[in-house]
N, C-alpha and C positions, 0 to 999 in steps of 0.2 A: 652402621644401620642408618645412620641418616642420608647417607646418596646413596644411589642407585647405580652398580654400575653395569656394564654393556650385557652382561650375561643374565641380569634382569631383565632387562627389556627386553630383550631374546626370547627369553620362557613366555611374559606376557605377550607377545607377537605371537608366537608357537600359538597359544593357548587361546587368543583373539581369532587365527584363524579355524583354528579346530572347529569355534565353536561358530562361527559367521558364513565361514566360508571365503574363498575367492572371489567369486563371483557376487556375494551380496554386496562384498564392504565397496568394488567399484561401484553397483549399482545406486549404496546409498548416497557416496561421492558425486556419481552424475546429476542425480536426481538434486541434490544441493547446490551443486553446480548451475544448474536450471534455473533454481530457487532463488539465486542470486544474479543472476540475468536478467529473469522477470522483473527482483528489484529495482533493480537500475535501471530497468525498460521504464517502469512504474514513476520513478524519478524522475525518470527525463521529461514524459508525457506531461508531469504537471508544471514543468517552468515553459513548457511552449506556451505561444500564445494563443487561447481560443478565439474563437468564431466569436466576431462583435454580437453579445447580445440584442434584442429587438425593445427599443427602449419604448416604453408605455407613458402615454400621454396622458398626465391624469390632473385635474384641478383642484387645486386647494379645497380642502372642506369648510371653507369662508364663503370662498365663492360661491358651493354647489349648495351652501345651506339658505346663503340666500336668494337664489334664484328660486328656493323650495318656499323660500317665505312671501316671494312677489307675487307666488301662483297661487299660496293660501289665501293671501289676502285679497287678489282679484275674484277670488268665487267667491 
């Protein structure tokens, strides 16, 4: 009882396709198939290099606060 032998697997196959069919158990094959190409598509995409982003030119808030303060204090 504890292995299986070939005349098991046999009935389970028998009875696997009875109930799937031919035709589906390829189709779920392919479609997995797919499924795992996409992934490795998906993989690959993210170790290329991107597009240099556009770097933003921005000034310390020291600086910009006190430029806000020269202009308080002049009016």
């Amino acid at each position: 009882m504890g292995s299986f032998s070939i005349w098991h697997w046999l009935i389970v196959l028998v009875i696997v396709l009875l109930l799937f069919g031919k035709g589906k158990i390829s189709d779920v094959m392919g479609d997995m198939a797919k499924g795992v190409k996409s992934f490795k598509k998906g993989l690959a995409d993210d170790d290329e290099p991107t597009a240099a982003k556009p770097v933003i030119d921005s000034k310390p808030s020291d600086v910009v606060s006190s430029n806000t303060d020269e202009k308080t204090r002049a009016s």
